[in-house]
Backbone bond lengths (Angstrom), bond angles and torsions (degrees), N, CA, C in turn:
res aa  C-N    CA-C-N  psi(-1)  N-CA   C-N-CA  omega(-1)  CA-C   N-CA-C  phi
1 X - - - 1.439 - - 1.537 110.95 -
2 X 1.265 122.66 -73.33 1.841 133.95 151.08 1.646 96.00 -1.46
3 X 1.457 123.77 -79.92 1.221 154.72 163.71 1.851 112.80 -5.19
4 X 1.146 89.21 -59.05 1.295 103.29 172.77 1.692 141.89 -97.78
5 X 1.240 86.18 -23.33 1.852 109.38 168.59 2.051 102.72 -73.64
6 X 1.303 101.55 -20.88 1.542 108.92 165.58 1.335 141.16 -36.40
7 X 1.416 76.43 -65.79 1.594 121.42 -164.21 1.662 101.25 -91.30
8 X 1.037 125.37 -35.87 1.537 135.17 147.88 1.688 104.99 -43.84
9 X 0.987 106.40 -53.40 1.782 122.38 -178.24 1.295 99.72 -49.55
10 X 1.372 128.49 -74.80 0.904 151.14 -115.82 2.117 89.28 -102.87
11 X 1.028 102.85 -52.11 1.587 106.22 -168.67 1.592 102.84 -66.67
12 X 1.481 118.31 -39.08 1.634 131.36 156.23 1.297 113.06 -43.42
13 X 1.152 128.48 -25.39 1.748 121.54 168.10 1.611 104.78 -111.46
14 X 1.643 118.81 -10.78 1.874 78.42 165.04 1.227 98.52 -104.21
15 X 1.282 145.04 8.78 1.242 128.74 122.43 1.099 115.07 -2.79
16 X 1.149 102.46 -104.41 1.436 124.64 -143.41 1.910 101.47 -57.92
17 X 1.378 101.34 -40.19 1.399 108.95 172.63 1.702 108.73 -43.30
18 X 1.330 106.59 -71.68 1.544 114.66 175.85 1.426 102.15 -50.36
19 X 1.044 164.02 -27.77 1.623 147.44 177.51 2.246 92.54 -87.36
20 X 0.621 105.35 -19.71 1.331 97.45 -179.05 1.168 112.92 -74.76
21 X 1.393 118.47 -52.25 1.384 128.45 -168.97 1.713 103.86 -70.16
22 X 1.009 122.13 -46.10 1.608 142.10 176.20 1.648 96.37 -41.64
23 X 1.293 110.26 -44.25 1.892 118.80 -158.84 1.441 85.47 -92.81
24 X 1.682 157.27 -14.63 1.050 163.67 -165.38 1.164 110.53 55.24
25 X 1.243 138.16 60.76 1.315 152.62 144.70 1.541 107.62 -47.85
26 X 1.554 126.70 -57.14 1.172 103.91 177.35 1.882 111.31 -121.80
27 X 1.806 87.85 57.84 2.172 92.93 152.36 1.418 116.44 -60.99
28 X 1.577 117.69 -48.26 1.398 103.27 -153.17 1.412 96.01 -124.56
29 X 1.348 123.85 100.77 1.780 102.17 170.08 1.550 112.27 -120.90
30 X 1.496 110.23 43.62 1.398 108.49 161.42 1.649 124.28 -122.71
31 X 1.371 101.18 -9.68 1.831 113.61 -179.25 1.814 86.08 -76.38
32 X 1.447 127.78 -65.43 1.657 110.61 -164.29 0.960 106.01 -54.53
33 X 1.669 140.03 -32.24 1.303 114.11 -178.38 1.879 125.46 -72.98
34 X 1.258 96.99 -6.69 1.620 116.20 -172.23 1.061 97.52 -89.10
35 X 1.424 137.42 -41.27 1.449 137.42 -129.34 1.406 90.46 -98.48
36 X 1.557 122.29 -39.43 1.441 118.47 -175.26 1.487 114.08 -71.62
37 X 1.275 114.18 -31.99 1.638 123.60 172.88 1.914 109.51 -54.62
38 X 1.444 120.95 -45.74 1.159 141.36 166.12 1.368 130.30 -53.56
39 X 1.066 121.16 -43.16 1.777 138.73 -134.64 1.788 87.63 -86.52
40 X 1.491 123.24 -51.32 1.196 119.25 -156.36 1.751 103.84 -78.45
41 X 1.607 122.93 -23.34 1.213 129.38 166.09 1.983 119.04 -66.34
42 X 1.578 103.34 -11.95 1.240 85.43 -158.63 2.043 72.61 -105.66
43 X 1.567 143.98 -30.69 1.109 121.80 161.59 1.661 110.76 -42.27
44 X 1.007 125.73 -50.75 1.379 116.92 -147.68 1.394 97.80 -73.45
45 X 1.604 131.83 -16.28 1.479 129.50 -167.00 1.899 82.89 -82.95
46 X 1.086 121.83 -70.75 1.487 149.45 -155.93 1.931 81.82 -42.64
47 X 1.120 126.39 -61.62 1.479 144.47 -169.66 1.876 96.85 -55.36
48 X 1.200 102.94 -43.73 1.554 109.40 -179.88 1.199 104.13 -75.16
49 X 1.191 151.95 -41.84 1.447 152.17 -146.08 1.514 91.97 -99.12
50 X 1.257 137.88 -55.23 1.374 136.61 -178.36 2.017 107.54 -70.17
51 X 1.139 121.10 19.40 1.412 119.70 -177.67 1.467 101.55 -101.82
52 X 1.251 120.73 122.53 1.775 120.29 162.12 1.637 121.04 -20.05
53 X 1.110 144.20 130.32 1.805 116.88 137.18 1.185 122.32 -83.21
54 X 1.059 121.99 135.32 1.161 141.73 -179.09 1.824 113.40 -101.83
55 X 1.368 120.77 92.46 1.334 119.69 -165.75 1.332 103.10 -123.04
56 X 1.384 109.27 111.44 1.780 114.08 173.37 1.609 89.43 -85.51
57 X 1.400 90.74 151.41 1.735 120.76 175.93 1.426 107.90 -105.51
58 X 1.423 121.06 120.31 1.384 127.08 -169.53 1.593 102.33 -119.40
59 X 1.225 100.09 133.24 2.135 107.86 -164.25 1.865 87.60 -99.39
């Protein structure tokens, strides 16, 4: 019985695996890991570009 409630188990997750992969859940799994390393350098440029200059003129 154990035996078989398993294999029920077991076919319920490659299931679900196989509809996942089909929907491309796992196309790309190297840009999210990059993108988080990145993301806070490309605010801080974006944050710089929207800041005033402020340039005194010295005679």
């Amino acid at each position: 019985m154990l035996l078989a409630i398993s294999v029920v188990v077991a076919l319920i997750f490659f299931i679900a695996f196989i509809v996942s992969v089909k929907k491309g859940q796992y196309d790309d799994v190297y840009t999210p890991s990059v993108r988080m390393l990145f993301d806070d350098e490309l605010v801080k440029n974006d944050h710089e570009k929207n800041q005033p200059v402020n340039k005194v003129k010295s005679n």
